[in-house]
Each structure stands twice: as structure tokens, then as C-alpha cells.
C-alpha positions in Angstrom: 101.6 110.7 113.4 104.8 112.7 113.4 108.1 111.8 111.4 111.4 112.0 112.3 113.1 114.1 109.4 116.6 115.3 108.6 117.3 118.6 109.9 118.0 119.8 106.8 114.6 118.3 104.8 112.6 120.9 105.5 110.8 121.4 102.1 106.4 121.0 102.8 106.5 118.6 100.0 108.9 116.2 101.7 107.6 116.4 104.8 104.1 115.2 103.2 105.5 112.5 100.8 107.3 110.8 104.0 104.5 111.0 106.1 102.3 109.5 103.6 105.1 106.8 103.2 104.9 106.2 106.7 101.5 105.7 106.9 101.2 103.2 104.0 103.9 101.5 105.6 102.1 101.0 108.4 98.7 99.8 107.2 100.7 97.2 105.5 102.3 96.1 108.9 98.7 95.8 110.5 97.9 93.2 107.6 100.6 91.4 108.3 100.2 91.6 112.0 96.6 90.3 111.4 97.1 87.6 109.2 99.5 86.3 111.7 97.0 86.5 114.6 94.7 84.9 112.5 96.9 81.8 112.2 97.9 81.9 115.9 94.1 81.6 116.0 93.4 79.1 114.5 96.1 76.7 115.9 94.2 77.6 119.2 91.2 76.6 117.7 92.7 73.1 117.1 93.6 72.4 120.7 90.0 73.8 121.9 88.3 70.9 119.8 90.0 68.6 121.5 89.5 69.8 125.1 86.4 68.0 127.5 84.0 69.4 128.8 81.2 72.2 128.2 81.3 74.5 125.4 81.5 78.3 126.6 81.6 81.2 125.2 84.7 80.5 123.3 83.2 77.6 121.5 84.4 76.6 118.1 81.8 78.6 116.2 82.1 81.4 118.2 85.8 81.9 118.1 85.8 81.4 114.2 83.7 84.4 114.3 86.0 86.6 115.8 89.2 85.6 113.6 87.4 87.6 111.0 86.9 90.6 113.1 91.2 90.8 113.3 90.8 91.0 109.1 88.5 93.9 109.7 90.5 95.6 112.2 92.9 96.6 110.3 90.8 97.3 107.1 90.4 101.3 109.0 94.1 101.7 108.8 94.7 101.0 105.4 91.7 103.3 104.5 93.0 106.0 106.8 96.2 105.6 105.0 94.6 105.7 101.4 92.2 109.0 102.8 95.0 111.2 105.2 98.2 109.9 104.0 97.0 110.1 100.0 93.7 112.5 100.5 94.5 116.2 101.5 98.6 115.4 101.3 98.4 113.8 97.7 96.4 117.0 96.3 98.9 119.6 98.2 101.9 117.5 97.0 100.6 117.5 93.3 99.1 121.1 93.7 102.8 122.6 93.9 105.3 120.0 93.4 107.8 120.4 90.5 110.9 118.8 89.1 113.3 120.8 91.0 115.8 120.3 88.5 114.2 121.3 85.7 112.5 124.2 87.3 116.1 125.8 88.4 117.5 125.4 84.8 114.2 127.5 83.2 115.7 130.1 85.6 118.9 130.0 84.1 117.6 129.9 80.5 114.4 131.3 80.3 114.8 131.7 76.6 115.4 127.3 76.2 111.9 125.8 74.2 112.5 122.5 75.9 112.4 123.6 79.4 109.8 126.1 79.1 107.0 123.0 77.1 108.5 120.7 80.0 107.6 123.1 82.6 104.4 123.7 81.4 103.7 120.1 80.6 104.7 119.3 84.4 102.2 122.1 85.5 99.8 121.1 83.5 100.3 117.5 85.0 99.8 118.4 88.4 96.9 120.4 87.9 95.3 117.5 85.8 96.1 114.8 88.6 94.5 117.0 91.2 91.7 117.1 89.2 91.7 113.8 89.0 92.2 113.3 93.1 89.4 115.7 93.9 87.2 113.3 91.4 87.4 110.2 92.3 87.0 111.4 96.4 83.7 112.8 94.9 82.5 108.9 95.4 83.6 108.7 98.8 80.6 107.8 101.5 80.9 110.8 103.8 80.3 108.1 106.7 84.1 106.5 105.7 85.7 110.2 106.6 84.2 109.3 110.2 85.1 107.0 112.9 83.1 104.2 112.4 82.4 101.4 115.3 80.3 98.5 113.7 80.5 97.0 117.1 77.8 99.6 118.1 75.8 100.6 115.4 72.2 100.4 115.0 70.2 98.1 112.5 69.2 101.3 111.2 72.8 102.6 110.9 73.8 100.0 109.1 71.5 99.8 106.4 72.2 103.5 105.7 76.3 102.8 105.3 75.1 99.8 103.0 73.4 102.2 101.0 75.8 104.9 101.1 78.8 102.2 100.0 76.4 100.7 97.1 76.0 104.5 95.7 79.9 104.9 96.1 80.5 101.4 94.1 78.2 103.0 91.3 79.9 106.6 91.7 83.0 105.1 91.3 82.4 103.2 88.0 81.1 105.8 86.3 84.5 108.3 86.6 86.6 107.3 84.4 85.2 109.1 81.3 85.4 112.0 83.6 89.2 111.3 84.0 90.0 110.9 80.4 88.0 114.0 79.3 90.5 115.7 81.9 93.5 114.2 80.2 92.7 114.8 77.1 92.1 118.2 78.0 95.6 118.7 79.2 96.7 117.0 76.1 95.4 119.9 73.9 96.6 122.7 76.3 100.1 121.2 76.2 100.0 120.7 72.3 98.7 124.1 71.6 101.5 125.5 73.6 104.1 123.8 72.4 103.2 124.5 68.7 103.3 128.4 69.9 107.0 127.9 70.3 107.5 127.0 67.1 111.0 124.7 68.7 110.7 122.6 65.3 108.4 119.9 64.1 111.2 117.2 65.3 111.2 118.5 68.7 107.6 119.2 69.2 106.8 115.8 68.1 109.8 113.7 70.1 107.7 116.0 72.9 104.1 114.9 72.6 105.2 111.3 71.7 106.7 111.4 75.6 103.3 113.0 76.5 101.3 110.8 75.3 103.4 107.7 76.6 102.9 109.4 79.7 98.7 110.0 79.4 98.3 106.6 78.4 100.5 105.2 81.6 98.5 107.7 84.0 95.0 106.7 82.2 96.1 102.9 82.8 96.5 103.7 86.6 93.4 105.7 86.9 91.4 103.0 85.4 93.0 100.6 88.1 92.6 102.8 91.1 88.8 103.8 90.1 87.8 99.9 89.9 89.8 98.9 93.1 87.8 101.6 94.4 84.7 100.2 93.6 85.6 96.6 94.5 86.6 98.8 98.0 83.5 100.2 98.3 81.6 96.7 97.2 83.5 94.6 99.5 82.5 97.0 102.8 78.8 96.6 101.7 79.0 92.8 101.5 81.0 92.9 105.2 78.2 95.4 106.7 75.2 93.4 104.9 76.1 90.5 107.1 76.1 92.6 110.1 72.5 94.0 109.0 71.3 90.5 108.1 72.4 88.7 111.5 71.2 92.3 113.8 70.1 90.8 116.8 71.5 87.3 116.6 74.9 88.0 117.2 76.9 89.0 120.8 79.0 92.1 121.1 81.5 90.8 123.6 84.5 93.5 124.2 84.0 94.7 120.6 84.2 91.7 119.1 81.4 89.8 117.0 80.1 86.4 118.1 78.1 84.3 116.1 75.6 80.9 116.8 76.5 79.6 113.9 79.6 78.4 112.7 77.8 79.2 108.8 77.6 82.9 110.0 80.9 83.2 111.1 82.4 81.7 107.9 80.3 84.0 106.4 81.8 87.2 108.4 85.3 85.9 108.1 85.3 85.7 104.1 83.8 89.3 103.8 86.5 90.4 106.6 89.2 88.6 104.5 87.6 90.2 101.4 87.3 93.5 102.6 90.6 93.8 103.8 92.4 92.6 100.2 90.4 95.5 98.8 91.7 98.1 101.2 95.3 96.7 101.0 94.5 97.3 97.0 93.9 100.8 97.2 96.7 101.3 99.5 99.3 99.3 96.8 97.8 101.3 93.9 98.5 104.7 95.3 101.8 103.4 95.9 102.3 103.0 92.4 101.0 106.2 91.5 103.6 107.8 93.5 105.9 105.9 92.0 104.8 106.5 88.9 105.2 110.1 89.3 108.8 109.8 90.0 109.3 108.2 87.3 108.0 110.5 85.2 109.6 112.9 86.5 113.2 111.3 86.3 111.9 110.9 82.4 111.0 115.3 81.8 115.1 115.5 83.2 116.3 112.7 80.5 114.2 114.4 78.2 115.7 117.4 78.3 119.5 116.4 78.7 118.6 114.4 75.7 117.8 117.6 73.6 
């Protein structure tokens, strides 16, 4: 998807942060979108049970079955937003990106303590939150990087994606430690360097008290984005078990699911409806991570104007 850009933003970095935005943006528009078909739906559904005459194809059971297919439509876009916008793009933006401000003054005064732990805290940062990317994708079912149509899929299929998304869900559970032994890592580079400055025991600690604010906000958020992960990955299994389950009883009719029984297709619709909170999730905590490194990096420029 390409974005219209100011002539004059032409850094990499920018270019990727606003498509990213974009595409967030947009996943949360085709939630909306569905919800509002859903209710269209529904009010339809109303004025069918009250209409004479045979029951077709379009029954009451079987259009309550497809409301829960527009839930799932849109459960690919927010993925695709969390995997392209926030996958490759999120590691290259944190791979090189830098407080421009800060980096241009440790130019100017290469002999300054502050700027020189601050730069190395932000690199160390980055490299630390890359880490951390590259990590958590480690859980990812390599059948989600594909284009998956349910509509079409084989019994056989199916029960292989369950599988894959029930190893994720335990993959995913299991980071964290992995994430906080990175942290903590960085921690003790950043300390050891700073102490090699020898800037003064007031500064150095005023420092790491601002890192450690920092590791315990980005160890919150990784905590959160791991488990929404999982639920991700645990809601998708519940969604495709019912497809498995039901193989063979239910109609493919333009891609869309029909189900006998109005049971089934309650069924469907709550796993659509829960999958699709999952994914929109994901897609809200990565917001916040971006966010979150703004902020952070508004705080290395107070920091050092507060010195």
C-alpha cells in the first residue's frame, strides 16, 4: 500500500513508521466496517422471520452463520497489519532509529558524559527491542505468513493449522523469561559503561534510575504483547476447531460458511467475534509500543537538557 508523503520526508524511518500507521489504521476501519454489517445483519434477520413462505437458503440459521464470517474477514487485516506493518518495518525502524536530536548534539560535543551514556543507552535499546521482535515472531505458525482461505481448506488442512496455532499459544507463553534475560542484559551493558565514564555517582545514578523506569515500562509491555499473542493464537485454534469439527456438514456458498444448525452457527459467530478482539488486541498493543518509544525518546532529550 503506498503513502502519500511530504516531499520533503524522505528519511527510510519515516516512510516506514507512516506506512505502518496506515496500515493499523486501516485494520481498525475494517472492524468497524464489520461490526456495522453485522448489525445491518441482523436487522435483516428480523424482517426474514417474519416473512411467509419456504425457508431457502437464507434461512434464519443459515444467515446467522454467515454474520460471523464478516467478524473473521477482517481478522487477516489486522494480522497483516500486526505481521507487515509491525514485522520487517518494526525491526528496521528499531535496527537504526535514533533520537535525532540527541545524536546531532554528541557530534557537537563528543567529549559531553551525558550524551555519549544516552546514546549508547538508546543503541543499546534498539538492539535489545529487536531482539525482542525477532523473539516473539519465533512463535509465529509459518501457515499465518501465508494466505490462508478456510473457505477451501481440507479436513486435513485444518487440523494441521490447529496444531500449528496450539504450539504457537505454548511458544508464546514461554518467552517472556527470554525477554527479561535480554533486558537485563542491556541493563548491565549500559551500567558498566556508564560507570567507565566515571560522570559522577549523582549523575550515573539519576541515569540508571531513568533506565530502569524505562526496562520496567518496556518489560510491562512485552508481558502484554506476549499473552495477547497467545490469546491470538488460542482464539484462531478455537475458530478453525469448529471448522474441523463441522467438515462436511457445512456449505461453502460464495466463500461464505453455512451452517444446519442455528447451535453451530452461534458457535462460529462467537469464535469469529472472539478471534477478531484478539487480533484487534495485538494490533492496539503495538500501537502502544510505538508510542511508548516516543515517549521515551522525548524523556533521553529532557534528560539531558535537565543535566
Amino acid at each position: 500500500m503506498d503513502t502519500a508523503l511530504n516531499p520533503k520526508q524522505t528519511d527510510p524511518r519515516d516512510v516506514l513508521l507512516a506506512r505502518a500507521d496506515e496500515e493499523l489504521a486501516h485494520a481498525h476501519e475494517q472492524i468497524a466496517r464489520a461490526n456495522e454489517e453485522i448489525a445491518r445483519a441482523e436487522i435483516q434477520l428480523s424482517k426474514l422471520e417474519h416473512v411467509p413462505g419456504n425457508r431457502t437458503l437464507f434461512d434464519r440459521p443459515a444467515v446467522r452463520g454467515l454474520t460471523g464470517l464478516l467478524l473473521a474477514a477482517c481478522i487477516g487485516v489486522a494480522a497483516i497489519a500486526w505481521q507487515s506493518s509491525y514485522g520487517d518495518a518494526a525491526q528496521e525502524i528499531l535496527a537504526s532509529w535514533a533520537p535525532k536530536q540527541i545524536d546531532e548534539a554528541l557530534r557537537r560535543h563528543r567529549s559531553n558524559k551525558i550524551l555519549q551514556m544516552i546514546a549508547m543507552a538508546t543503541k543499546a535499546a534498539n538492539e535489545t527491542s529487536a531482539a525482542n521482535e525477532k523473539l516473539s515472531n519465533e512463535a509465529e505458525p509459518p501457515a499465518l505468513s501465508n494466505d490462508i482461505d478456510l473457505s477451501t481448506a481440507s479436513r486435513s488442512h485444518l487440523e494441521d493449522l490447529r496444531r500449528d496455532l496450539k504450539a504457537a499459544e505454548a511458544k508464546a507463553a514461554t518467552l517472556m523469561p527470554r525477554a527479561i534475560a535480554l533486558i537485563k542484559a542491556e541493563r548491565d551493558r549500559v551500567e558498566t559503561y556508564a560507570l567507565s565514564l566515571h560522570a559522577g555517582k549523582d549523575i550515573v545514578g539519576r541515569f540508571l534510575d531513568d533506565v530502569d523506569k524505562r526496562h520496567a515500562e518496556t518489560t510491562a509491555l512485552t508481558s502484554r504483547m506476549l499473552s495477547a499473542r497467545a490469546d491470538y493464537y488460542r482464539a484462531y485454534e478455537g475458530y478453525v476447531a469448529i471448522l474441523a469439527g463441522e467438515f462436511g456438514a457445512y456449505k461453502v456458498v460464495n466463500g461464505q460458511f453455512i451452517f444446519p444448525l442455528q447451535r453451530t452457527a452461534d458457535r462460529y459467530n462467537a469464535a469469529a467475534q472472539a478471534m477478531t478482539a484478539a487480533a484487534k488486541r495485538v494490533a492496539e498493543l503495538q500501537e502502544e509500543r510505538r508510542q511508548l518509544m516516543q515517549s521515551q525518546q522525548q524523556g533521553w532529550e529532557q534528560f539531558a537538557d535537565s543535566q
